[in-house]
N, C-alpha and C positions, 0 to 999 in steps of 0.2 A: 253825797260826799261823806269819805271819814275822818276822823283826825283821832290821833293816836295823842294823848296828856301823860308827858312823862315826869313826875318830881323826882329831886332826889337828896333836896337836903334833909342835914339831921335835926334842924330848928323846930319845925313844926311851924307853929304859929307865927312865931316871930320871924320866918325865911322871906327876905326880899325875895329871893327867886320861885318860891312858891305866892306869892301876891303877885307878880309880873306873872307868872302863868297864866295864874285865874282871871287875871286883866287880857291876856293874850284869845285866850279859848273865848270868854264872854265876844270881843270883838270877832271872833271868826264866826260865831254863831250867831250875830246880828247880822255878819257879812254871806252867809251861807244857811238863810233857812232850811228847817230841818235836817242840820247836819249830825250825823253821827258820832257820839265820842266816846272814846275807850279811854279810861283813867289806870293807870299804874302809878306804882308810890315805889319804888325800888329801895327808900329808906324805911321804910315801915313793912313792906313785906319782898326782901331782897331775892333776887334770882341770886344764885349758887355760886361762887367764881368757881372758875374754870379749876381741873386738876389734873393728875396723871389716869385717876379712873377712870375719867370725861375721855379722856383722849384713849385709851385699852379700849372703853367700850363703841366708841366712833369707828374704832378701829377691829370690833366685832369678839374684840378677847373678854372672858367671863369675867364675872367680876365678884369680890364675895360678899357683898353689900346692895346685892341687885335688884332689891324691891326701893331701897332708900333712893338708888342711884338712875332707876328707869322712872321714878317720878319726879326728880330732877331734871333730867333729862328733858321729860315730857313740858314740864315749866319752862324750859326754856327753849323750847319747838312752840309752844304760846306766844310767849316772847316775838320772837323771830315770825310768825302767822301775822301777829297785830300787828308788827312794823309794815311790813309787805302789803297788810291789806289798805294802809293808812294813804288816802291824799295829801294830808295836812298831817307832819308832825310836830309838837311843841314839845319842845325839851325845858326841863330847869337845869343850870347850870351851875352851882353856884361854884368860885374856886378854893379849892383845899389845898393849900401849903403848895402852890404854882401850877394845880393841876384841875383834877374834877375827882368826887368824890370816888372809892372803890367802886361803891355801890352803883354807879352812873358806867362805869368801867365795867364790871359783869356782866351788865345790862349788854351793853354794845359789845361785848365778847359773843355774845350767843347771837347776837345779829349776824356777825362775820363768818358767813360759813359757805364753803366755797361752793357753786354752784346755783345759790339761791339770791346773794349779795351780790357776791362777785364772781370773776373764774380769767383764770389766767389762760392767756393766748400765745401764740407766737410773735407778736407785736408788743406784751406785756401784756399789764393786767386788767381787766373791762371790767367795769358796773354794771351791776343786773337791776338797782333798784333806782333807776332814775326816773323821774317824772312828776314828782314827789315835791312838796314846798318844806323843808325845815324852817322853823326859827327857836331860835334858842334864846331862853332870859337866862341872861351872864349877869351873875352878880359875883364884886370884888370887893375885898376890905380895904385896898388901896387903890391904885391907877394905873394900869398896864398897859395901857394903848400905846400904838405905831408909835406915836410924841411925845412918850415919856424914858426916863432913863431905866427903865425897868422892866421894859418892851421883852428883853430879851427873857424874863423867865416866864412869859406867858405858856405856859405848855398845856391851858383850859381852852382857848378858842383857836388857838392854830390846831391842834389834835383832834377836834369837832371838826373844822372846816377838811380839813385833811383825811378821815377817817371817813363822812359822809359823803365827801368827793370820791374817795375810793368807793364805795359802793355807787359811784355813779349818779348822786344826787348832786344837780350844779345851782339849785335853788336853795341857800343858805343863808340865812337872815339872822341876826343879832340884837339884840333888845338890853343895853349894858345900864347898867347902874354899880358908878365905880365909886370908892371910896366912903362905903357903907360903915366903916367900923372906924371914921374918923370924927366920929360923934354926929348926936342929933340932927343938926339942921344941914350937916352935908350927908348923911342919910336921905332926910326928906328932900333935898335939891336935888340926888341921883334918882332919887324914885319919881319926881316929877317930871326930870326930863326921860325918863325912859315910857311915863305914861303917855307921853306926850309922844311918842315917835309911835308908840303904838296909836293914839287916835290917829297919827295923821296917815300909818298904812293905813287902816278902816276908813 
């Protein structure tokens, strides 16, 4: 089996959501002898956002920056390889200002490419990469769940759940640690219970 390790905050060390990864991966790798893993840091070494060249050159028009821009390119047909070859993907998620990081957003731009993800039908539009288990470690500095009054700006895990469904994965798991930046010991009580739902899928 493989599994695709994707971080993306900009903390480093101190990233809840990069500590709930490496709790994540460890347990899939006791759970999955000899598994395969691919590590990407999308905040330390970012794929490209998209632009109007990306799109001229998809679209086969020259471009005048063509050695810069066909090894962009190329980074992010890697990208999009690793995902596709992945059984297991673990995402870090942390939320930025009601969302997920750019850099997390670039990433998943170069996944979405029609034909390979997805492709539109006469019935709408179909997933190509189903089969696949995501789980994501969602960290928040406040509380955004279903039962709180601020459900409504969550636009970090409805936009994951929604975006990987679109591509046809209905195996989407969450690993939340909320209200991280509400000091110390409601830090360590979110990261306890979140280790704690990870022992108990393992």
């Amino acid at each position: 089996m493989k599994l695709l390790h994707v971080d993306s905050s900009i903390l480093g060390p101190g990233s809840v959501s990069r500590a709930l990864t490496a709790d994540i991966v460890a347990a899939e790798r006791r759970r999955h002898p000899g598994l395969a893993v691919v590590y990407r840091d999308v905040a330390a070494a970012p794929v490209g956002h998209l632009s109007g060249a990306h799109l001229a050159a998809f679209q086969g028009a020259a471009a005048p920056d063509a050695p810069a821009l066909q090894a962009d390119i190329a980074a992010g047909q890697q990208a999009l390889e690793e995902f596709l070859a992945a059984d297991i993907v673990v995402v870090g998620a942390p939320m930025y200002n009601f969302s997920i990081p750019s850099q997390l957003k670039a990433w998943i731009d170069r996944l979405a490419v029609a034909g390979k993800t997805f492709r539109y039908t006469a019935e709408g539009p179909q997933g190509l990469a189903g089969g696949k288990k995501v789980i994501v470690a969602s960290s928040r500095g406040g509380f955004y769940g279903p039962d709180t009054q601020a459900a409504f700006l969550d636009h970090q895990e409805t936009y994951l759940r929604g975006v990987f469904g679109f591509f046809g994965i209905a195996d989407v798991t969450f690993i939340r640690a909320e209200g991280v930046a509400l000091g110390p010991e409601q830090r360590e009580k979110a990261l306890e219970a979140a280790r704690s739902e990870i022992a108990a899928a393992a």
